[in-house]
N, C-alpha and C positions, 0 to 999 in steps of 0.2 A: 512617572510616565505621563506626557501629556495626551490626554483625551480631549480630542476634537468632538465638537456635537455639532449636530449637521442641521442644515437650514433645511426650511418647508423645499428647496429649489434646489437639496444638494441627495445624492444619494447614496447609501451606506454599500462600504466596500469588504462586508464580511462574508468572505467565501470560503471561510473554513468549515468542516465539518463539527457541528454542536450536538454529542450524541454523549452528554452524561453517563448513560450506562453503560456506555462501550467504557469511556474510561475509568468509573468505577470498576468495574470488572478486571480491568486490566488491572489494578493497583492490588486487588483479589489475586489473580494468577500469578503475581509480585509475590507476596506475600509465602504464596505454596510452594513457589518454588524455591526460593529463598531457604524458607521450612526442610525443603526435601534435601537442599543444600547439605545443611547442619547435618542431619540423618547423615547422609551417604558418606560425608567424608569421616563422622565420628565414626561410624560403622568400622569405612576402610582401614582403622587405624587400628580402631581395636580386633578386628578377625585380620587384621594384618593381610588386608587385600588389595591389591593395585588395581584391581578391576573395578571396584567400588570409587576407591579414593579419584580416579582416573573420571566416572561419572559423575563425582558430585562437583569438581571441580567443571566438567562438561554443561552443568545444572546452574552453577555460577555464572559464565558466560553467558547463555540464555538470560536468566535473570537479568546481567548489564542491558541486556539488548533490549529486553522487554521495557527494562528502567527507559529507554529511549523511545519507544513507544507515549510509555505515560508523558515524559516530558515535553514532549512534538503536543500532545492534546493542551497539556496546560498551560502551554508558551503562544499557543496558536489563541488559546481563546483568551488570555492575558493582554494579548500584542493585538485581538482582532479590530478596536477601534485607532489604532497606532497610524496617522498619516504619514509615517514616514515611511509603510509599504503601500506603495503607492497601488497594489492591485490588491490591497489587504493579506493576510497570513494562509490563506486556503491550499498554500503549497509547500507547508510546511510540517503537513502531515503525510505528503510524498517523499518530502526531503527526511523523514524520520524511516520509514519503508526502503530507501534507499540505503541510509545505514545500517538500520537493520539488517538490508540483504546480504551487504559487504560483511558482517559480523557472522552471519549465515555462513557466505561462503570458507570465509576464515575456520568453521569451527570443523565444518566439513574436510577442511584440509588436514587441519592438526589430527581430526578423526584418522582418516585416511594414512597419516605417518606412521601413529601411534600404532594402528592397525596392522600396518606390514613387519614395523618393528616387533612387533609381540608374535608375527608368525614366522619371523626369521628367528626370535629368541623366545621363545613361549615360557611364561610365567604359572607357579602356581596356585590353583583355583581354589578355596574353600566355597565349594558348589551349591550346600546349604542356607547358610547366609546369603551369599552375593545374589542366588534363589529368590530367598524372601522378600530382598530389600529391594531388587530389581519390580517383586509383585508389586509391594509400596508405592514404589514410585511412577509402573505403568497407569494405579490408581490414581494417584495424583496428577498425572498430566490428563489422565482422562474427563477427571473433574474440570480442569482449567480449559481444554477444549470445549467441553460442554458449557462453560460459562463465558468462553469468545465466541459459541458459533454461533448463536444468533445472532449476534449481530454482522459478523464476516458474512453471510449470505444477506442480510436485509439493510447493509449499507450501499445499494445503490440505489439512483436515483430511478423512482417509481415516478414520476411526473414526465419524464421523456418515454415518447416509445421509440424511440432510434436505438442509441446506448444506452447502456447500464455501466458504469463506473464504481469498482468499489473503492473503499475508502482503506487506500494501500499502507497505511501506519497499523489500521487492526488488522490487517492483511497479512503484515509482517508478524505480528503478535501470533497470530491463528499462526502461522509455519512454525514459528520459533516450539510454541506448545505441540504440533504434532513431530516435527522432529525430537522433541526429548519423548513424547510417546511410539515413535519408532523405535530408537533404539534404546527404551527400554523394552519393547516386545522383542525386539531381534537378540538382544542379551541373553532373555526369557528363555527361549527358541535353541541360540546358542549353548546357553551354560545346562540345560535341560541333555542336550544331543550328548553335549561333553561329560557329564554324570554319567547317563544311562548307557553310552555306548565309547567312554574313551574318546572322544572325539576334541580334544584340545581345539584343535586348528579352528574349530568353528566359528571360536568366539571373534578371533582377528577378522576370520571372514566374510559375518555376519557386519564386522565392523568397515569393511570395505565396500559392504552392499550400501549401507546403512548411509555413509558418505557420500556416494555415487547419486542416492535418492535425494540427497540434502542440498548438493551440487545442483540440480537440476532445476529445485524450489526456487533456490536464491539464484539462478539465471536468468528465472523465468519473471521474478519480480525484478530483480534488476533492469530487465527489458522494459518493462509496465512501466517502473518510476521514473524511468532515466529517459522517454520518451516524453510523459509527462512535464520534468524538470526543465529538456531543449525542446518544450512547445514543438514537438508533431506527433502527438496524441489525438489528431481527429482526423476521423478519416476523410478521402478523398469526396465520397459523396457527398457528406455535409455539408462540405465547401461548394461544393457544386451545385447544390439544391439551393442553397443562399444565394450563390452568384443567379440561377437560372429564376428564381422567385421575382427579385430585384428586375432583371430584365425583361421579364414577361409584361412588367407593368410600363405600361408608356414604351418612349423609344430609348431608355437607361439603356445604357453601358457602364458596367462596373469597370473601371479605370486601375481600383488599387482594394486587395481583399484580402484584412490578417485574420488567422482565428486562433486562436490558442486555448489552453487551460489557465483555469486561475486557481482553480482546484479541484479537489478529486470530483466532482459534481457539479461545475459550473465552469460557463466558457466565457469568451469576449470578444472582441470582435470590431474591428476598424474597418468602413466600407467608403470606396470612394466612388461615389459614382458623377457621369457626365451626363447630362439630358437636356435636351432642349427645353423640356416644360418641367422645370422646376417645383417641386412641392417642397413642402415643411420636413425636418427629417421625423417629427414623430408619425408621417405620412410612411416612410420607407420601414420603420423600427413596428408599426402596428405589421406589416407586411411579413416581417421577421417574426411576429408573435408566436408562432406555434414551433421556434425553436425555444422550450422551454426551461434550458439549461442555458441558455444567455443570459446571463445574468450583468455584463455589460458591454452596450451596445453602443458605439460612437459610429456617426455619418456625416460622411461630407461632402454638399450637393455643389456642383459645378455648372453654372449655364455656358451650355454649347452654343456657341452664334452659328451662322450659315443655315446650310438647307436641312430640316429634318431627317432623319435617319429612317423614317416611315412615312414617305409624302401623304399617305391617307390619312394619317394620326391627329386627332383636331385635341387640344388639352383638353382636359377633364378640371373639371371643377369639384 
């Protein structure tokens, strides 16, 4: 891979997310789940349960998903001095969140089949084991929650007070782990009702909730990423507090204004503006300072001939 090294006059284009522990961890909740993998389906095999084998295989998916999580972090910061992304990789931990979600919705669905199928043909339970292993495994994902969530709440950006942006790869990660600790609670819940009280149906139905709830995660990220990805992830104000900042000063008129994401936590930004009194653009870009998620800023000043736009306006020095 060629690494480019940047001159005293050039500036580094690294807008990915550098959060070591988030991705240690995640290669941690890799590893559990994985583990819980093995469990459930050796489990299934031997108390000869379709309910088990059916979750650990549910535990495997997850796992792939998660696996793309970790990969998005170590591709991102692999590839971060790489000039051949020309905004750097900072969107590459979006573009993992967005598969992720699509893996989400997928499992959500096969959930949701497998589910009506077992209430149209109901299977049977050894309520004991599938019990125990479902407690295991609520443990297990509880731990891996606990070992994503700090960081899923304290990966946004604390330097802006406008937005907060999280960093939607560990975003996906944090669903991926509470959805396998939903429904092994709802299992829990399920295969408990269906013990104590006969109640078969439960299991499929608990599995139809459990989908419905999974569905919603992975739509809701989907939105988040896939906004992100076609640049209209900022909102209307911001643009308009840049455009009206720029204006305020002298008699500028902003001509031409992009803003987009470059990643989960950093914007950029093309401004064109027209003015009679021309200044330097790092005149316009100090101007811009207290957007503090700009992390790159291009300006392009234009001198207006003719009469002033503010006959009173004498230039500033």
């Amino acid at each position: 891979m060629h690494i480019h090294r940047l001159h005293r006059w050039e500036h580094s284009h690294r807008f990915n997310i550098e959060d070591g522990r988030a991705e240690r961890n995640t290669r941690r909740v890799i590893l559990l789940t994985l583990s819980m993998m093995i469990i459930e389906i050796t489990a299934g095999y031997i108390f000869g349960s379709m309910a088990l084998l059916a979750d650990g295989w549910h535990m495997g998916t997850h796992a792939a998903a998660l696996g793309i999580t970790a990969f998005a972090y170590y591709y991102a910061r692999k590839h971060s001095d790489n000039p051949n992304y020309s905004f750097g990789t900072g969107k590459v931990g979006v573009l993992g969140g967005f598969g992720s979600a699509v893996v989400l919705a997928v499992i959500a669905l096969l959930m949701g089949v497998e589910s009506v199928q077992r209430l149209v043909s109901p299977v049977t339970i050894r309520f004991d084991e599938a019990i125990a292993v479902a407690v295991i495994g609520l443990a297990v994902n509880l731990l891996s929650a606990y070992l994503l969530r700090g960081q899923h709440h304290h990966a946004h950006d604390h330097r802006s007070g406008h937005n907060h942006h999280h960093d939607h790869n560990l975003r996906a990660a944090y669903l991926h782990v509470l959805a396998d600790a939903l429904t092994s609670l709802l299992a829990i819940v399920a295969l408990i009702t269906g013990k104590a009280l006969g109640w078969v149906w439960m299991d499929p139905i608990m599995g139809i909730v459990g989908a419905l709830i999974i569905s919603r995660w992975s739509y809701g990220l989907l939105v988040d990423t896939g906004k992100v990805l076609l640049d209209r992830d900022v909102n209307t104000e911001a643009v308009e507090k840049i455009r009206s900042i720029v204006e305020a000063d002298s008699d500028n008129r902003v001509a031409d204004l992009h803003v987009w994401r470059v990643g989960s936590h950093h914007l950029a930004a093309i401004v064109s503006i027209v003015t009679h009194y021309p200044k330097s653009p790092d005149h316009y870009k100090r101007l811009l300072s207290e957007f503090h998620e700009m992390a790159h800023l291009t300006v392009e000043v234009n001198p207006c001939e003719g009469r002033p736009c503010l006959a009173e306006q004498k230039p500033t020095r």
